[in-house]
C-alpha positions, 0 to 999 in steps of 0.5 A, a space after each residue: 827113028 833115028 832121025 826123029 830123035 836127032 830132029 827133036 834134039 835139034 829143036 830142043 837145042 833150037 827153043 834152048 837158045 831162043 830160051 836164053 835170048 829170051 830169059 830176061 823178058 820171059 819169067 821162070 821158062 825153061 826147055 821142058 817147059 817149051 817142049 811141052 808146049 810146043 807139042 815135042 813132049 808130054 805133059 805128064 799131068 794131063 792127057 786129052 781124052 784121059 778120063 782116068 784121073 786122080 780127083 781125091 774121091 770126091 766128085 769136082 762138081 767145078 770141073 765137071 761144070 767148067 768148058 773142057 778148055 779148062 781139063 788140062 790147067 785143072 787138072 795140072 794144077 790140081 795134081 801139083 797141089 795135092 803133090 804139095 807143089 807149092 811152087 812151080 812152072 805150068 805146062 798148061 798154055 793158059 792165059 792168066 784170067 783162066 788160070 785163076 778160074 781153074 786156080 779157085 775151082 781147085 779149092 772150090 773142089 778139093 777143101 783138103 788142099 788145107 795148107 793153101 792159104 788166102 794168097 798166090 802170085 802168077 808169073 806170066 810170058 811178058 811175050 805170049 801173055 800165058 802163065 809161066 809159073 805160080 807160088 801159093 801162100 802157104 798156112 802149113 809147112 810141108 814138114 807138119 802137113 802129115 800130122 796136120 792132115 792126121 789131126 784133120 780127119 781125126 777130127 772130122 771123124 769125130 763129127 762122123 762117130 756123132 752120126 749112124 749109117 741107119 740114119 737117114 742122109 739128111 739126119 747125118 748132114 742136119 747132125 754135121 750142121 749142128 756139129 759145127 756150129 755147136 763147136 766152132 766160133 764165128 771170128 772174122 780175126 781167127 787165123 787161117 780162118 780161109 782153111 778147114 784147120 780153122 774150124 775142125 782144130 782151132 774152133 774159130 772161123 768165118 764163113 769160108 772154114 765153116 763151109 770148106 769144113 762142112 764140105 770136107 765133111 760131107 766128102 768123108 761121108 761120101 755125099 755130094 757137097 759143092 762150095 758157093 761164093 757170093 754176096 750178102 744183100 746189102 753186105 759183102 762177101 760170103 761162102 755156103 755150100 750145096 748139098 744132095 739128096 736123093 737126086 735133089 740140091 739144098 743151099 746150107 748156110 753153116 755159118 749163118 746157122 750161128 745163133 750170132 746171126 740171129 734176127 732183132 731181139 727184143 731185150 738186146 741178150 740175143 737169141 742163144 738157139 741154133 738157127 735152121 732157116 739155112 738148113 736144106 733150104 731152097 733158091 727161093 728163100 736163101 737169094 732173099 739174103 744172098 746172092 751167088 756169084 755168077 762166072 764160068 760155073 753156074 749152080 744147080 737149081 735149089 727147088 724142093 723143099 722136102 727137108 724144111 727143118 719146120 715141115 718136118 718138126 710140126 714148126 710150120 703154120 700154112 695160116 694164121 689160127 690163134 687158137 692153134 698158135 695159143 695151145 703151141 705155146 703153151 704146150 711148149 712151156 708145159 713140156 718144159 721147152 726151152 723156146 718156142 720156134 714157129 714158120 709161117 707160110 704166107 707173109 699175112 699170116 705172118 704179119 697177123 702172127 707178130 701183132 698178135 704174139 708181141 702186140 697183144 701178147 698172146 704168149 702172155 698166158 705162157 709167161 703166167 705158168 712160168 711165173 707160177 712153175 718157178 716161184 716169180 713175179 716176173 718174166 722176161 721173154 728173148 724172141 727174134 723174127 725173121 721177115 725173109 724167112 718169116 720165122 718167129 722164136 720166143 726164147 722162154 730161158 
């Protein structure tokens, strides 16, 4: 034993040296740093074949899809983050491209990381081409991260108390969707708009606070709920999220549940009504509009579509019926609705629907009971369509 730990000193000793010739060529490396990596010392933050690790109550769905060459800097990183190490050399040997994808999976999995802003910096071995080191940018200081993360789930909690366990999981996750667009405003200038702060305690975000909010969620309740980037078809870069249940995965698209996202309108006001086309929804429907990224980590498949928001609300039309649509319109205006929204399940059908409704004016009947109800001569209709998800709503106030 003795001359073990004599030889080891002797190599240590040996890599100090080889440190220090290398110093000015190699950034941020240090004697613990190579003793790890050259196998003399324990990387305290990983060990292969552990299975025991810290993942913050939440399933990584990004860790557990990524290939195991990645366990070791996931996890490293990880719990220097959650450490509040926003500064630190890396054990791990990794090249700087899988740094970054086990960097953004982190995120992907963990939205309480909250402090962590848009940016980071890695320093990498002029030598080997592996990561040295890494500094976040951060939105929070360490001294106010305690009461920031206290005011965090105090106001997720607040969503939560909005639901009730005898619900239904798709009741709760349909409550947090509404919730969040009900209280957050879509502002691409909003500050910290890449972390959940943005949305649950400044109320202004884009569609990255909306879906790590929406995440962050959904994990307090303990379901199952991923992070997705992509794009927008014909647009630019965009985040929505991935939710199961039982046993079966639906897009969410919180941010395009906006009413600010809504379809064309007819007088320019714009429909003011939540949009539930990007709740539950399937592959099928969702990629007509948005396209996820395609790396390392692929996404499971989005094929039921049991929680249709318009199947289960009597909103869905299989074929066109006039005199079915006719008598929903004018039940809508006489139960003193404030609009009327209607999917239709084949484009003919569709198609038949908006030259009926707005060429010849089928809800005009709808309009008369108005006029009639409240005293006018007059009428103004706000309606929207949406071709991809061929969904029709006439806003009567």
């Amino acid at each position: 034993m003795g001359k073990l730990i004599r030889r080891t000193l002797a190599i240590l000793i040996v890599i100090a040296l080889f440190v220090g010739v290398l110093f000015a060529v190699v950034p941020r490396t240090t004697v613990k740093q190579m003793a790890v990596r050259s196998g003399l010392m324990e990387n305290t933050y990983y060990q292969e074949g552990d299975t025991e690790w810290d993942n913050g109550g939440v399933e990584e769905y990004y860790f557990n899809q990524l290939p195991s060459s990645y366990n070791e800097i996931y996890r490293e990183l990880y719990s220097r983050l959650s450490a509040g190490e926003d500064s630190a050399q890396i054990y791990a040997q990794v090249s700087v491209d899988d740094f970054w994808t086990a960097y953004y999976s982190v995120l992907a999995d963990h939205p309480e990381l909250f402090w962590i802003g848009s940016s980071a910096q890695v320093q990498s071995n002029a030598v080997t081409g592996l990561v040295a080191g890494y500094t976040i940018e951060s939105t929070v200081p360490e001294n106010e991260r305690a009461t920031t993360r206290g005011m965090l789930e105090a106001a997720a909690d607040e969503c939560i108390r909005q639901t009730d366990e005898t619900w239904s999981d798709y009741g709760r996750i349909k409550s947090v969707y509404e919730y969040l667009i009900n209280t957050v405003e879509y502002n691409a200038d909003a500050p910290d708009n890449q972390c959940i702060q943005s949305a649950l305690l400044n109320h202004q975000s884009v569609c990255a606070g909306y879906s790590k909010a929406f995440q962050y969620i959904c994990h307090r309740m303990g379901y199952f709920c991923t992070y997705v980037t992509g794009k927008i078809i014909g647009g630019g870069d965009h985040a929505w999220n991935i939710v199961r249940i039982d046993g079966n995965y639906y897009h969410v698209d919180v941010t395009w549940g906006d009413p600010v996202f809504a379809g064309t309108v007819e007088d320019g006001n714009g429909i003011t009504l939540m949009n539930y086309n990007y709740l539950c929804c399937t592959d099928s429907e969702i990629r007509t509009t948005h396209t996820p990224d395609e790396g390392v980590v692929s996404f499971p498949s989005c094929t039921d579509d049991s929680y249709n928001y318009y199947k289960i609300n009597g909103m869905y039309y299989d074929t066109w019926d006039k005199g079915v649509i006719y008598d929903a319109l004018m039940a809508s205006v006489q139960n003193g609705e404030s609009a009327i929204v209607m999917k239709f399940g084949t484009q003919e059908a569709y198609e038949t629907a908006k030259y009926e409704l707005f060429t010849n004016r089928l809800y005009y009947d709808a309009d008369q009971y108005l006029m009639r109800e409240s005293g006018v001569t007059s009428w103004n209709n706000r309606y929207s369509t949406d071709d991809e998800f061929r969904v029709i709503t006439i806003q009567w106030k």
